[in-house]
N, C-alpha and C positions, 0 to 999 in steps of 0.2 A: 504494500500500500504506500502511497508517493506519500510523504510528512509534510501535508498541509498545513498544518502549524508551524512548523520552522520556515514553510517558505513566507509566510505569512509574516513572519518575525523579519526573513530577510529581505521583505518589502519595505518593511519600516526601521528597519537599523540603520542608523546614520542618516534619516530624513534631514533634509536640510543642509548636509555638509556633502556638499557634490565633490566629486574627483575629477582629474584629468582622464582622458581615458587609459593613458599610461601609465598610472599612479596605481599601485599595488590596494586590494581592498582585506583586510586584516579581519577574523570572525573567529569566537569562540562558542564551541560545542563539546557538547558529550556524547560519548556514546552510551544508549540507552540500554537497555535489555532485550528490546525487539529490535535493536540494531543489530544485533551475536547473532554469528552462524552455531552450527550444533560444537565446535571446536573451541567455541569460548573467543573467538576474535571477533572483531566487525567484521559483518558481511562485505566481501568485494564488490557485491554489485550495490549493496547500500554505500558504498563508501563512492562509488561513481555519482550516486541520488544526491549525497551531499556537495558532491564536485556541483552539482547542478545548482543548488543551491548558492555557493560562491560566485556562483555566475550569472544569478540572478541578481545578487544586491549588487555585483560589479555595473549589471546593465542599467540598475536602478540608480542610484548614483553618480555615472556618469552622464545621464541623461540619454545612453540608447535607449531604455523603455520608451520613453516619450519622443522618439523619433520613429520608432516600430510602430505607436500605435497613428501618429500623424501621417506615415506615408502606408497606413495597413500595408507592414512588413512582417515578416516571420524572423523566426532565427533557428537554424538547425545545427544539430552536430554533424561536419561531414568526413569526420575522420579524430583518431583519436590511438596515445599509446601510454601505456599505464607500467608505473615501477611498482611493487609490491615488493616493501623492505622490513619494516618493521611492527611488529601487531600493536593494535589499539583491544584492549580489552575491555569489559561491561565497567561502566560507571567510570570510564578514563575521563579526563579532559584532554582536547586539544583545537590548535591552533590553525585554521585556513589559511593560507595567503593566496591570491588569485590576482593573477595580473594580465592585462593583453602585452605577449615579444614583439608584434608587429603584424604586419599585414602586406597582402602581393594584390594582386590586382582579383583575385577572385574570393581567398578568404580571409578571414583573420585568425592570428595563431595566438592560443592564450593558455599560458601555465599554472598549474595550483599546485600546491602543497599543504600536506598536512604534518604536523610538527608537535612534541611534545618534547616540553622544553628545547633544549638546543638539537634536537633530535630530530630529524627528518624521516617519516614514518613512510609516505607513500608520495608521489610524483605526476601528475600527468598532462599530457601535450593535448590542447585540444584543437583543431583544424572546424571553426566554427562559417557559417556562411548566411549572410542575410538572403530574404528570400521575397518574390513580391509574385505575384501573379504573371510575370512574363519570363522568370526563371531567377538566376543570380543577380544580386546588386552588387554592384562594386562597390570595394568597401571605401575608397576617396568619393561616393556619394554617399555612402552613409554619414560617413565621418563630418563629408561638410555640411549634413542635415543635423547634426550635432553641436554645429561651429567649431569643429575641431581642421584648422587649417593648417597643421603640418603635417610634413613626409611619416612616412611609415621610419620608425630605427631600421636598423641594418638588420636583419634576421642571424642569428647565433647559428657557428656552420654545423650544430647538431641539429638544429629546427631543418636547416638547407638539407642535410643527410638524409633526414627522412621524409620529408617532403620529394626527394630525388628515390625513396625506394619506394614510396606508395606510388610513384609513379612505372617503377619495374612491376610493382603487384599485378599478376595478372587480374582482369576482371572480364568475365565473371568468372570465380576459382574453378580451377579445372581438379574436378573433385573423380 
């Protein structure tokens, strides 16, 4: 079940102090009881739902929600690759950080982490893409619906790495 409460929360956390959209957004969570798999960790795929969450109060924030809903846009995940290092156990605290690295002319690339104290617990690259009724936006039209008028940073040459092998990926998988 999607945690309608917490996204709820990351609707309104930090109402009022907008971000750049390159400026990292900082979130504290627990994991629950119903967030443990049968092994006593966070679930992997609930730890993906809270990535979502991160990425919600990022949009919220920086002001993409209210550029999504002026130009009825969407936002999808269109690609995505996950480090699984360190377990979060029932009743943990820890620490979100979610930032957009940059963006190319198709989507935008945006990193999270999750962190307990100086510890980095888990990782992941997300390959996100605005979306509109005639297919892709690009994201220096998003961004100046935003009023965000500069270049994208440089993309980091691990972001470049794999962005360069999901493009060897075959598709569709030859199973």
């Amino acid at each position: 079940m999607y945690p309608v409460i917490r996204m709820a929360k990351a609707l309104v956390a930090g109402r009022g102090q907008t971000l750049d959209i390159l400026d990292t957004v900082i979130s504290q969570h627990r994991a629950w009881p119903w967030d443990i798999d049968p092994w006593k960790d966070l679930n992997n795929g609930r730890i993906l739902t809270l990535f979502d969450l991160g990425r919600i109060q990022l949009a919220q924030r920086t002001g993409l929600n209210a550029a999504l809903m002026r130009n009825r846009w969407g936002i999808v995940v269109a690609g995505n690759t996950t480090r699984y290092r360190k377990r979060i156990t029932m009743m943990q605290r820890f620490e979100m950080r979610t930032r957009v690295v940059g963006w190319d002319n198709r989507f935008v690339y945006m990193e999270q982490s999750m962190w307990r104290g100086a510890e980095c617990c888990n990782h992941i690259l997300i390959r996100g893409a605005i979306t509109s009724r005639a297919g892709i936006v690009p994201p220096v039209e998003v961004l100046s619906a935003m009023g965000h008028k500069a270049d994208s940073p440089e993309l980091p040459a691990w972001v470049l790495h794999w962005i360069g092998a999901e493009h060897e990926r075959p598709w569709p998988p030859q199973m």
